[in-house]
DSSP file (Angstrom, degrees, kcal/mol; ACC not computed):
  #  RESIDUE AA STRUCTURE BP1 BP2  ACC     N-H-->O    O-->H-N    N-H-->O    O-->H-N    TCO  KAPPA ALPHA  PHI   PSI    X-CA   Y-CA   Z-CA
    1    1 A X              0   0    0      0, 0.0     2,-0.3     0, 0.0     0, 0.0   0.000 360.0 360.0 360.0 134.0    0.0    0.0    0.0
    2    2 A X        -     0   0    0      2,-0.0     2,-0.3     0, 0.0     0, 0.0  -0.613 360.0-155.8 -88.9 145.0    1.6    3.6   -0.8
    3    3 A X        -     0   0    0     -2,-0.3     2,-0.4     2,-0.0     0, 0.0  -0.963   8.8-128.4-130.4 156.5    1.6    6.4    1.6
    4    4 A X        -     0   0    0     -2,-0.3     2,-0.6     2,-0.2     4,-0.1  -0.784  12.1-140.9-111.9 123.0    1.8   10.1    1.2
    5    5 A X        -     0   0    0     -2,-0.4     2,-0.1     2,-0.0    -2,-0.0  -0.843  69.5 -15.4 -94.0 148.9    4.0   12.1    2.9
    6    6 A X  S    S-     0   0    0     -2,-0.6    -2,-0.2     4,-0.1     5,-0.0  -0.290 115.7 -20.5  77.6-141.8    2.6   15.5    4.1
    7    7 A X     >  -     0   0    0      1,-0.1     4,-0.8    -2,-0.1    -2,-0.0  -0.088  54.3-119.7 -86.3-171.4   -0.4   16.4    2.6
    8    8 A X  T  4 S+     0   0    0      2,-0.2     4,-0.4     1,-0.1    -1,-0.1   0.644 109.7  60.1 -81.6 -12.2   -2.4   15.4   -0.9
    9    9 A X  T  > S+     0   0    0      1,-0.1     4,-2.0     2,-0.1    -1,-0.1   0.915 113.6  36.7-107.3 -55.9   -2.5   18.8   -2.3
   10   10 A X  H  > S+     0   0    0      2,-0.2     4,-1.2     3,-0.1    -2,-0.2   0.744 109.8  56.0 -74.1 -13.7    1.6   18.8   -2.4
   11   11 A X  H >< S+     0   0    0     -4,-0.8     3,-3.0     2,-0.2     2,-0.4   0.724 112.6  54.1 -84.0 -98.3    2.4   15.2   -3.3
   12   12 A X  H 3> S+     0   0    0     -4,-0.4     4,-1.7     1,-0.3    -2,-0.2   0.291 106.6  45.1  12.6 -67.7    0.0   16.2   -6.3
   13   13 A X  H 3< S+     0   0    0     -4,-2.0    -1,-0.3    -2,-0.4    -2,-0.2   0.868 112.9  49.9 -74.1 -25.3    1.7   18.8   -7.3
   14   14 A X  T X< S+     0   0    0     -3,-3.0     3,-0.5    -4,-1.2    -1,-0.2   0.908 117.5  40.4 -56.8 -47.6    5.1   17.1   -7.1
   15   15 A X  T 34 S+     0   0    0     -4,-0.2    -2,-0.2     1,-0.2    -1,-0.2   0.704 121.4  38.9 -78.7 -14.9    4.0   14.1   -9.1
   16   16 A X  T 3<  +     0   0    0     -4,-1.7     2,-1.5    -5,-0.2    -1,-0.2  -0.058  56.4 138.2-136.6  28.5    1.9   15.8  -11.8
   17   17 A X    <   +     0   0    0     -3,-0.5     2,-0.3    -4,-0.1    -4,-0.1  -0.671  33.7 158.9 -83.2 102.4    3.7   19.2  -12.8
   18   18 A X        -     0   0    0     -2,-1.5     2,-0.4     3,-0.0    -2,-0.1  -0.914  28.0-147.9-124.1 146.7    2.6   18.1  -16.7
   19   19 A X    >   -     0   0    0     -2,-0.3     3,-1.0     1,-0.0     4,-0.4  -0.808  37.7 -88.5-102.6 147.8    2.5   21.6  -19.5
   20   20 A X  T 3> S+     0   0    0     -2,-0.4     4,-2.3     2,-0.3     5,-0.2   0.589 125.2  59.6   9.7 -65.0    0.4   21.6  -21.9
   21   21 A X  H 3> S+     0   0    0      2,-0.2     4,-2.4     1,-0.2    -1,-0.2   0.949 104.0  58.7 -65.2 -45.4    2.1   20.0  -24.6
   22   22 A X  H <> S+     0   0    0     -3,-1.0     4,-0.8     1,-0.2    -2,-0.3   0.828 109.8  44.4 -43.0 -50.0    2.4   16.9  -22.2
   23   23 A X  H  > S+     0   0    0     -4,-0.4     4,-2.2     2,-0.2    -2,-0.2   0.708 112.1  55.3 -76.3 -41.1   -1.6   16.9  -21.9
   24   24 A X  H  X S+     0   0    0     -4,-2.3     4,-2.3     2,-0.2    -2,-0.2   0.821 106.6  46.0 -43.1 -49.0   -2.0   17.3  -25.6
   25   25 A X  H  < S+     0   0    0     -4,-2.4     4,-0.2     1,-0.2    -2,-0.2   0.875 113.2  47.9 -76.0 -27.7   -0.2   14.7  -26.5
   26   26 A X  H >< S+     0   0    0     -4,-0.8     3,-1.5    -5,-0.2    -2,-0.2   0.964 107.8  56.3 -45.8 -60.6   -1.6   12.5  -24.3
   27   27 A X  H >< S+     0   0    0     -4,-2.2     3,-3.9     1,-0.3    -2,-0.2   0.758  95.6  70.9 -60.3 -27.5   -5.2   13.6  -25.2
   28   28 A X  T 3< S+     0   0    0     -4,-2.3    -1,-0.3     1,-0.3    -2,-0.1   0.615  86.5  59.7 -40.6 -29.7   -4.2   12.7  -28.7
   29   29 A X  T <  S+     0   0    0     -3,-1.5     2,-0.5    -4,-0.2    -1,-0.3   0.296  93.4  82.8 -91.1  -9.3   -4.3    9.0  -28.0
   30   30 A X  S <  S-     0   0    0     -3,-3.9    -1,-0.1     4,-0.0     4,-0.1  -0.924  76.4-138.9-134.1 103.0   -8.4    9.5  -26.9
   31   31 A X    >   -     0   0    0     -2,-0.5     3,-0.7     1,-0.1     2,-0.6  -0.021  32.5 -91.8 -42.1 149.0  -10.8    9.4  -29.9
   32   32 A X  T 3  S+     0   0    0      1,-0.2    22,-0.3    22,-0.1    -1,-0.1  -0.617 117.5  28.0 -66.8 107.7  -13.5   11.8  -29.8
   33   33 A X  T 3  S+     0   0    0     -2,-0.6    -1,-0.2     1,-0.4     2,-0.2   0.748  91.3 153.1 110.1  35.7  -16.7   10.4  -28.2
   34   34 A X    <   -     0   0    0     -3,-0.7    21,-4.7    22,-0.1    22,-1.4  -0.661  48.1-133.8 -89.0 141.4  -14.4    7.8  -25.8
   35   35 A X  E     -a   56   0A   0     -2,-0.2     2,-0.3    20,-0.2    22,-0.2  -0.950  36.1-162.1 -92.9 122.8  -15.6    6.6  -22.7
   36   36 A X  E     -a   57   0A   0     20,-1.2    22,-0.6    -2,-0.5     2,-0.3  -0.619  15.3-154.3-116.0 145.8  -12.4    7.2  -20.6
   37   37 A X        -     0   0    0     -2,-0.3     2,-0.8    20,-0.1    22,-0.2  -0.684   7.0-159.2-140.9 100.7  -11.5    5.8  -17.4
   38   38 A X        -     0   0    0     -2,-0.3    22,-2.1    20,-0.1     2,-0.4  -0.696   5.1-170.0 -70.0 118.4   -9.0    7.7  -15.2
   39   39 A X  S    S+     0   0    0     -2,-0.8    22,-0.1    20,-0.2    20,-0.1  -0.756  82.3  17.5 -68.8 106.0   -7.0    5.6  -12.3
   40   40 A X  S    S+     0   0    0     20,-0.5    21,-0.2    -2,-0.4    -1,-0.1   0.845  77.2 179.7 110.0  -3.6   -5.4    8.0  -10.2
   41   41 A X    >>  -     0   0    0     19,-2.1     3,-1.1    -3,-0.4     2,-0.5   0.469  10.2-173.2  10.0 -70.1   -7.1   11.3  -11.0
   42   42 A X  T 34 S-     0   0    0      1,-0.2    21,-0.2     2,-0.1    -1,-0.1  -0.788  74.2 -11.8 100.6-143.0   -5.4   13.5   -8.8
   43   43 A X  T 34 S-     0   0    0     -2,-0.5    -1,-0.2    24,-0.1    -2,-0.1   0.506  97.0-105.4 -91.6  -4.5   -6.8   16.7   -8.8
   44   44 A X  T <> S+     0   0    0     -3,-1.1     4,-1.1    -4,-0.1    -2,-0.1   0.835  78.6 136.3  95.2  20.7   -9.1   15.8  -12.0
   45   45 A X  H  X S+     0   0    0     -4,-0.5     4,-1.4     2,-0.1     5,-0.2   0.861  85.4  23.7 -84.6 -40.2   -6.4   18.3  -14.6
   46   46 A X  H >> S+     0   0    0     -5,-0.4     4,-3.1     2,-0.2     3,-2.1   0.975 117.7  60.0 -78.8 -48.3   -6.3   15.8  -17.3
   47   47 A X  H 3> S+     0   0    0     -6,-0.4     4,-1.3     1,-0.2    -2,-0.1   0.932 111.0  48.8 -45.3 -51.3   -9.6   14.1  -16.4
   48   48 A X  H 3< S+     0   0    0     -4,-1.1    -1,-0.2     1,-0.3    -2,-0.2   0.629 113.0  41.3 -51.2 -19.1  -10.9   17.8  -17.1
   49   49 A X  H X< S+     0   0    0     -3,-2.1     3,-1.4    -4,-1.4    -1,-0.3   0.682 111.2  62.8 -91.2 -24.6   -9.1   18.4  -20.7
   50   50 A X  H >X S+     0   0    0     -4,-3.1     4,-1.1     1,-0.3     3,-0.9   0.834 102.0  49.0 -67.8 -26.2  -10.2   14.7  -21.3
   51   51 A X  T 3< S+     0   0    0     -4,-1.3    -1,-0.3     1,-0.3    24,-0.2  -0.196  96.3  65.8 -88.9  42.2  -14.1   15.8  -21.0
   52   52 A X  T <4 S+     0   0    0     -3,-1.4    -1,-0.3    21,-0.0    -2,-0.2   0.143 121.1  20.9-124.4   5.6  -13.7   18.5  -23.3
   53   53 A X  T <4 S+     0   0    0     -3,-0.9    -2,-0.2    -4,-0.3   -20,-0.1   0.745 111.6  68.9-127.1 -22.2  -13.0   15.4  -25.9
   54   54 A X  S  < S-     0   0    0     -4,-1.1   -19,-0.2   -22,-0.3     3,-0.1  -0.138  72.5-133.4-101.6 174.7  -14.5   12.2  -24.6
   55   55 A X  S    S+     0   0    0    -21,-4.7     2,-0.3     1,-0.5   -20,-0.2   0.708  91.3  14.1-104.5 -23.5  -18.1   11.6  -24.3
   56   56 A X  E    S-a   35   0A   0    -22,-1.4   -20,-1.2    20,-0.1    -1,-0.5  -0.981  71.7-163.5-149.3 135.9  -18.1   10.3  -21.1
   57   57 A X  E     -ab  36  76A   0     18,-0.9    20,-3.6    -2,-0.3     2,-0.3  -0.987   4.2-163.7-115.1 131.8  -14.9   10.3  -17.8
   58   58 A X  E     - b   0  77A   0    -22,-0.6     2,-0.6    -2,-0.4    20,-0.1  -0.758   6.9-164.8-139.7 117.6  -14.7    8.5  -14.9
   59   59 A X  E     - b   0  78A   0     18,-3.4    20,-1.3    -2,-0.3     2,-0.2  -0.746   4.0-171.1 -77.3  87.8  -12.5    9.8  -12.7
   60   60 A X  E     + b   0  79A   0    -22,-2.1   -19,-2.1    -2,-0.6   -20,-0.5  -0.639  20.6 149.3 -98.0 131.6  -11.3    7.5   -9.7
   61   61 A X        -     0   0    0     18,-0.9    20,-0.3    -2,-0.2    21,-0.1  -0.874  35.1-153.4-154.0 144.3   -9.2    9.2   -6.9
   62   62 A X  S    S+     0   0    0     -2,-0.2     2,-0.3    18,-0.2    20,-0.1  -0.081  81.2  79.8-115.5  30.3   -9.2    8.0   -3.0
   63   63 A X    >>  -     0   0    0      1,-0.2     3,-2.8   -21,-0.2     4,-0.5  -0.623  57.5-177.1-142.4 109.7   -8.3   11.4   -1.8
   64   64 A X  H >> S+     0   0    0     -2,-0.3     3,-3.2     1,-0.3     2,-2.3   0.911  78.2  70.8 -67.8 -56.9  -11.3   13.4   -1.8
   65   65 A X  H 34 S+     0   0    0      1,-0.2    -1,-0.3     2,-0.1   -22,-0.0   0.554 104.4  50.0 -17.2 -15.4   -9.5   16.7   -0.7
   66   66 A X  H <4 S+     0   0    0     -3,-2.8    -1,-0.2    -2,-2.3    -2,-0.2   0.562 112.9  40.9 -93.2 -22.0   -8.1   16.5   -4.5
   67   67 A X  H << S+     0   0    0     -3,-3.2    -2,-0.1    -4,-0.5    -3,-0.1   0.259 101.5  96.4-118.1   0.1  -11.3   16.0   -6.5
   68   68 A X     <  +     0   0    0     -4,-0.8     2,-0.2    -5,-0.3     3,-0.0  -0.341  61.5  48.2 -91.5-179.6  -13.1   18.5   -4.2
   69   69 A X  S    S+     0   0    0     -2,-0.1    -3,-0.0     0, 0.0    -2,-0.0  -0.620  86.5  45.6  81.1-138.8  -13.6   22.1   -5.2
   70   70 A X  S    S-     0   0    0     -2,-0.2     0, 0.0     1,-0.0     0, 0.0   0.424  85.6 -94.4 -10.0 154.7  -15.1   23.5   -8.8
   71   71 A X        -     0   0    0      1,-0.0     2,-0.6    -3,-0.0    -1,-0.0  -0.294  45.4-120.0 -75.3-176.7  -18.1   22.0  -10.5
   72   72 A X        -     0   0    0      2,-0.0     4,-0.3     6,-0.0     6,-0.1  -0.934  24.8 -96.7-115.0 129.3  -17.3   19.4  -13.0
   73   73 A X    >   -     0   0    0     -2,-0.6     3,-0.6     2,-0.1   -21,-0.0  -0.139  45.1-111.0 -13.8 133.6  -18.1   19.3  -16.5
   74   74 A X  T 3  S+     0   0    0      1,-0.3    -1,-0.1     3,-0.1    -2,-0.0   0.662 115.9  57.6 -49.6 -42.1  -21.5   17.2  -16.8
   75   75 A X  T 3  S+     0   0    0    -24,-0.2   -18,-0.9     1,-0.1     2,-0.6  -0.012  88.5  88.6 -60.9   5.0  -19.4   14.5  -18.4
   76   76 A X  E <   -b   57   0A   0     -3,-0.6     2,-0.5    -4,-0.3   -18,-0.1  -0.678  55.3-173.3-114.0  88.9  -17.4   14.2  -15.9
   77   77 A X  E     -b   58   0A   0    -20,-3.6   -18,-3.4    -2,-0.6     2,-0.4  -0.607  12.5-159.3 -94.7 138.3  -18.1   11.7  -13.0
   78   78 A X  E     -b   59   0A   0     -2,-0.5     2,-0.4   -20,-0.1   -18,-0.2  -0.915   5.2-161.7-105.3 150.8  -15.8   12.0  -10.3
   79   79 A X  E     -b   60   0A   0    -20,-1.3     2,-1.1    -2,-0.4   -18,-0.9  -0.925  14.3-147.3-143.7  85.7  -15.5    8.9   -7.9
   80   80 A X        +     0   0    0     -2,-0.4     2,-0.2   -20,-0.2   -18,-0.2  -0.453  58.1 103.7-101.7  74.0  -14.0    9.1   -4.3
   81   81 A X  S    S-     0   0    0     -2,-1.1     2,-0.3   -20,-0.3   -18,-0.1  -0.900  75.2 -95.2-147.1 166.1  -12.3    5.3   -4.0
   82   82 A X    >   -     0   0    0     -2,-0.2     3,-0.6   -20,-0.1   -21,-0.1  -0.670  32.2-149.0 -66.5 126.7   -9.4    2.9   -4.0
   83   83 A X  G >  S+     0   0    0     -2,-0.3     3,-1.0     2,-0.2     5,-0.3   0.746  88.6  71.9 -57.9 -38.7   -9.4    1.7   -7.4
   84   84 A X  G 3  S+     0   0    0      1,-0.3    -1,-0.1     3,-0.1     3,-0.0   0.483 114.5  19.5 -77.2  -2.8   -8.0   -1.5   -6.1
   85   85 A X  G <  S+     0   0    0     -3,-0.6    -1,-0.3     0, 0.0    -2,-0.2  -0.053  96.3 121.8-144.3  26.4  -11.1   -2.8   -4.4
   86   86 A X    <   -     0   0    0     -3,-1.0     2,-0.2    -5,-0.1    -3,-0.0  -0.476  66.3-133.5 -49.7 159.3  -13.6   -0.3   -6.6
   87   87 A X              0   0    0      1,-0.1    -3,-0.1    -2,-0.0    -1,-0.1  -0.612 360.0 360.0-105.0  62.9  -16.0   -2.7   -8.3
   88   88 A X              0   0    0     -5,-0.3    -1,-0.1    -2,-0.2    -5,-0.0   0.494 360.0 360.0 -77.7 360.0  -15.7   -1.0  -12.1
């Protein structure tokens, strides 16, 4: 099992400083009208360029402080769980 040191908000930003071009190229890889499944969310910054392209996200991340805040794109469900015992 992994553990964070400090808090979620800063291991985030440590693991996941991705620009632009990094998220593009990614997005590239996700047909238009995809039903996507994020592992790992995060804070929801890719899930959130992925519903501007997909039909459909679901966004799994087991630290709700990360997935909290703004609304979400209607296409976007976000999902506050362990992936590893989720039933998806």
């Amino acid at each position: 099992m992994v553990t964070m040191v400090g808090d979620a908000a800063a291991w985030e930003a440590q693991w996941a400083p991705y620009d632009d071009d990094t998220y593009a190229r990614a997005l590239d890889f996700v047909p238009p009208g995809a039903v996507v499944l994020d592992i790992g969310a995060g804070d929801l910054r890719l899930a959130r360029r992925l519903a501007e392209r997909a039909r459909v996200v679901y966004a799994i991340e087991q630290h709700a402080e990360l997935i909290a805040g703004e609304p979400l794109p209607p296409n976007l469900v976000a999902i506050c769980a362990d992936a590893r015992a989720f039933p998806f």
